[in-house]
N, C-alpha and C positions, 0 to 999 in steps of 0.2 A: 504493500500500500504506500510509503514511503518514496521508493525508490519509482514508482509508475504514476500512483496517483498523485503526489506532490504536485509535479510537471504542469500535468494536467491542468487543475485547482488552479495552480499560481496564472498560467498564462489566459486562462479564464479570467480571473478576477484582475487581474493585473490589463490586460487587455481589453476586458468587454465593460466589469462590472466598477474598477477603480478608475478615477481619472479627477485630475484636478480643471478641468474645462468649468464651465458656468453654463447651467442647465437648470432649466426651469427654478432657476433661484426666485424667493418671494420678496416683491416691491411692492411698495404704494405711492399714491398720487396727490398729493394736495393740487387739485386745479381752482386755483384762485379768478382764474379768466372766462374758463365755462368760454368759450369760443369754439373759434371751426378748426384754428392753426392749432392749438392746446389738445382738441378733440382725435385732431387727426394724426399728434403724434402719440398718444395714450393708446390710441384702437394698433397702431404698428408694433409699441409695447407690447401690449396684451398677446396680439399674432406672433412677435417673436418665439422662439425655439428655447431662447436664453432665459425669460422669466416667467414667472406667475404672479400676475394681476389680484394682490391680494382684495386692495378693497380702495377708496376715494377717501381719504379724510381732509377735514375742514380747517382743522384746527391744529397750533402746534402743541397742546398738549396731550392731543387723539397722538400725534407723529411718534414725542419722547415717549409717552408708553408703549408703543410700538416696538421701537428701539429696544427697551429696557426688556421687555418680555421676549426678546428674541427668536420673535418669528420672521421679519423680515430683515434682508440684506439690505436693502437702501431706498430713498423715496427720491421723485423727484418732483418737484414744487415752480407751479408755474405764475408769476406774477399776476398782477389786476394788468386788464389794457395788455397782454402777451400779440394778439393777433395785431391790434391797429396799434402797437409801436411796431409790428414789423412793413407796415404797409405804409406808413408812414415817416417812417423815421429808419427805415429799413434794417433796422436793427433791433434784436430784442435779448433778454436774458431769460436764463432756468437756471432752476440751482439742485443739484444732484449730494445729497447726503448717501455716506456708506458705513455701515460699520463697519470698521475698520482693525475690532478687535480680534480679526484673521486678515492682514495684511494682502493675501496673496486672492483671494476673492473679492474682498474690497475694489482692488485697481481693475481685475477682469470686468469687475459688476460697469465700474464708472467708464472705461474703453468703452463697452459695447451698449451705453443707453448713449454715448458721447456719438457713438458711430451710427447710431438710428437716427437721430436726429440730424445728421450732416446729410444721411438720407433722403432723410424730409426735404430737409433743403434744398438739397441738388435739384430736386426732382420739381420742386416749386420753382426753382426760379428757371428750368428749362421752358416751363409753363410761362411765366410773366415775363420774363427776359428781365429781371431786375435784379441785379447783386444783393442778395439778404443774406443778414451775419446773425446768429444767434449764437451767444457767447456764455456757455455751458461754464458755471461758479461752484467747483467740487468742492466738496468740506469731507473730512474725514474725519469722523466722530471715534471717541474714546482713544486715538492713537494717531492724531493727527503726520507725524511723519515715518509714519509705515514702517513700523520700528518690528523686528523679528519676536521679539521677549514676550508682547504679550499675547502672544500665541504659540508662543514655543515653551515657557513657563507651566501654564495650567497642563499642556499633554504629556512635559516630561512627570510633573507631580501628580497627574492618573496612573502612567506608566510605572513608576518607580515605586508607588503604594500599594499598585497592583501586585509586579512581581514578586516583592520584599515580601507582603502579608500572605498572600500564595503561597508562594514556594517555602518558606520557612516555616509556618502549620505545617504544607503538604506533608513535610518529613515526619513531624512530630510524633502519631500517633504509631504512624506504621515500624517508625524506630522503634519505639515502645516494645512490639512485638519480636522484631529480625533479633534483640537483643535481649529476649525471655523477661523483659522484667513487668509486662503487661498483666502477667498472672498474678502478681504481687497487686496493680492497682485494680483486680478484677473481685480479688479477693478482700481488698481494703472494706469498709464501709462506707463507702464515697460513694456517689448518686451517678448515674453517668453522664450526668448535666455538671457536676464538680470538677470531674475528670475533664473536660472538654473544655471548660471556663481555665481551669487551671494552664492548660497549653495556650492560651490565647492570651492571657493577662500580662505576660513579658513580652510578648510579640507588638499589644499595644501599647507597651512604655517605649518599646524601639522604633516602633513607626512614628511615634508622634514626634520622638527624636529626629527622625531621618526629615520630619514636617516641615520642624525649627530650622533644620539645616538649611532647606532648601528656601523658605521664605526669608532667610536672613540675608541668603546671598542672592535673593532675585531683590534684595530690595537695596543691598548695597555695592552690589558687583553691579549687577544690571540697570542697577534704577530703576526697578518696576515695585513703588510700593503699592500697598494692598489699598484699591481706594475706598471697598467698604469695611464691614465689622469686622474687624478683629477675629474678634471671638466666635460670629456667626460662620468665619473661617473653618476655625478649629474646631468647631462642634460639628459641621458639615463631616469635615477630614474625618473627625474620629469617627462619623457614622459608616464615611465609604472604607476605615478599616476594618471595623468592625464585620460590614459584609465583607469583604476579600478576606478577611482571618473565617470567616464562617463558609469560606467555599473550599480557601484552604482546607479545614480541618472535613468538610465534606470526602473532598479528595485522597486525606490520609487514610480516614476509613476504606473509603472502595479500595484503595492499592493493596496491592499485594505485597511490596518490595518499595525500598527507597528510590531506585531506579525510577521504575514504575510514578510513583507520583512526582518526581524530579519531573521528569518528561510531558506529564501531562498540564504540570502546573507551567512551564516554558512554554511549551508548544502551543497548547492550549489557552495561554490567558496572554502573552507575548502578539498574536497574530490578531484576534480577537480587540487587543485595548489600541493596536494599531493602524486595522482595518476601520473596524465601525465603532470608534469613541467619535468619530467627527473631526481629530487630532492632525492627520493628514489629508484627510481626502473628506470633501465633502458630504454628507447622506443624502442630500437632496440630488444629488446625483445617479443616482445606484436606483438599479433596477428595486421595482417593488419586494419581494420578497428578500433581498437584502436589509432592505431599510425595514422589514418587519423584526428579520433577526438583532438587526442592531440595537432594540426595544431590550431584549435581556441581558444587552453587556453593563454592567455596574458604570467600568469607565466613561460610558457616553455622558451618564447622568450625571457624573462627576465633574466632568468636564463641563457642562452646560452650569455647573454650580458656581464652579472655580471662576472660571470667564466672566461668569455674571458678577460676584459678588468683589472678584479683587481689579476687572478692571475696568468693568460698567459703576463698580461701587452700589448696587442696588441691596434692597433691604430681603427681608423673608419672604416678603409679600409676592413678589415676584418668582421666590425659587420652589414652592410651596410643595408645587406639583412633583417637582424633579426629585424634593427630599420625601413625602410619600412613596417614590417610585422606588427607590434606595433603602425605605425601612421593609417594603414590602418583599423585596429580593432578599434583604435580611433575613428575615422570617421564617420564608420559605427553605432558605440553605440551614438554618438552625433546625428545623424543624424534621429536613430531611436528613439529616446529620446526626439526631437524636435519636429518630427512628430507625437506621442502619447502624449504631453503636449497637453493639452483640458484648454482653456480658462473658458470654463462653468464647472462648478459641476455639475454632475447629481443627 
């Protein structure tokens, strides 16, 4: 399977289903002008291949909650008077907002509404024979000079909390066994909920550790400090180790052999927080049932946390859903974890 099916896998995914292009990425509109020239560049929007037409809003605080909730990629907002300054004054402006707190979709998003509209353009004034300039005003919200960190930040600290809390449970339990001394805590009076807290307990004094490390030096090496809570930080963090230590210790159980869970916790949580966290490659991308699976990777949700809270700076209110999603995957790995712990050796 390795050696045939790998190949396979990778130049599928890599080829068909991976790709950092801008597809059906979601924008909105503030049309302040309600005209024919605003109208008829929204409806080529919309036709585009490159976005989805999420919705019209009115208002710029319809826009910032937008933004903050992170549904969409960028808006573009078309002045009062947009058509009869252009017929008149033969010039007109727009102004293209991107979040920016993924650098490398930001710039694609702002190119290709930049390159519809010169579309438009051309195409009107072959019609009127009149030179019209419409002078596209980009902003680039939350990271104004497309700085790499804060988007390379949030996916090393999914990645690095993943494989740390993974792979270190992974071994735990099952060493317990390869090294006989499993019959000793089997026979103890301990609950096998004790048992299984007890192997996680110094895993989560080391990950929070490894936390501090990495916030210390993204905020004095890199300059990227944390612009919300603090602490809604760290509560988030210990929740996503929490579940990665409960997948871990899921893992130790099924194994058979340290090998064994070494491999599946690499192989297996490595390709996973890489692919579909949203960390390199877009979701809104990827075929439907890729983006279904992406639904049960911890590190998506992690990352949709991270990004929001250290460098949109938003409050709870906002990541609500994402931390429900992450107690619930909790849950579920504790719960299957408890039910496959076996009192007896076979």
């Amino acid at each position: 399977m390795i050696l045939f099916g790998m190949p396979v896998v990778q130049i599928l995914l890599f080829g068909f289903a991976l790709t950092n292009e801008v597809k059906d990425s979601p924008i909105v509109v503030v049309d302040y002008a309600r005209d024919e020239a605003s109208q008829s560049i929204i409806t080529r929007l919309g036709a585009s291949r490159y976005f989805k037409l999420e919705r019209n809003v009115l208002s710029q605080k319809e826009l910032i909650q937008s933004f903050r909730d992170g549904k969409i990629k960028a808006a573009v907002v078309f002045p009062d008077h947009f058509n009869e300054n252009l017929e008149h004054m033969n010039k007109a402006q727009i102004q293209i907002l991107a979040d920016a707190s993924d650098p490398n979709t930001a710039t694609l998003v702002t190119n290709y509404v930049s390159a519809i509209v010169r579309d438009y353009l051309s195409d009107r004034m072959e019609l009127m024979a009149v030179p019209y300039q419409i002078i596209p005003e980009v902003r680039m919200l939350y990271n104004p000079q497309l700085l790499g960190a804060p988007n390379f930040v949030p996916g090393v600290m999914a990645l690095v909390l993943m494989l740390v809390c993974v792979m270190m449970t992974a071994i735990s339990i099952v060493k317990e066994k390869e090294m006989g001394t499993m019959e000793v805590l089997l026979v103890s009076p301990f609950q096998p909920f004790l048992v299984i807290l007890s192997k996680a307990i110094p895993y989560i004094a080391l990950s929070l550790v490894n936390l501090g490390a990495i916030l210390t030096l993204s905020t004095f090496l890199l300059e990227l400090p944390v612009r919300g809570s603090l602490m809604l930080l760290i509560g988030e963090s210990t929740l996503f180790i929490i579940c990665c230590l409960s997948l871990g210790i899921l893992i130790s159980i099924k194994a058979k052999s340290q090998q064994v869970a070494m491999m599946i916790s690499l192989v297996g949580m490595f390709l996973p927080t890489v692919l579909f966290s949203g960390y390199m490659f877009p979701i809104e991308n990827m075929p439907l049932p890729l983006q279904i699976i992406s639904n049960i990777v911890p590190s998506k949700w992690y990352y949709i946390i991270v990004k929001s809270v250290m460098i949109k700076g938003v409050g709870f209110m906002y990541i609500w859903r994402e931390t429900l999603v992450l107690i619930g995957i909790t849950i579920v790995f504790l719960l299957i974890s408890l039910k496959s712990f076996k009192i007896r050796l076979e």
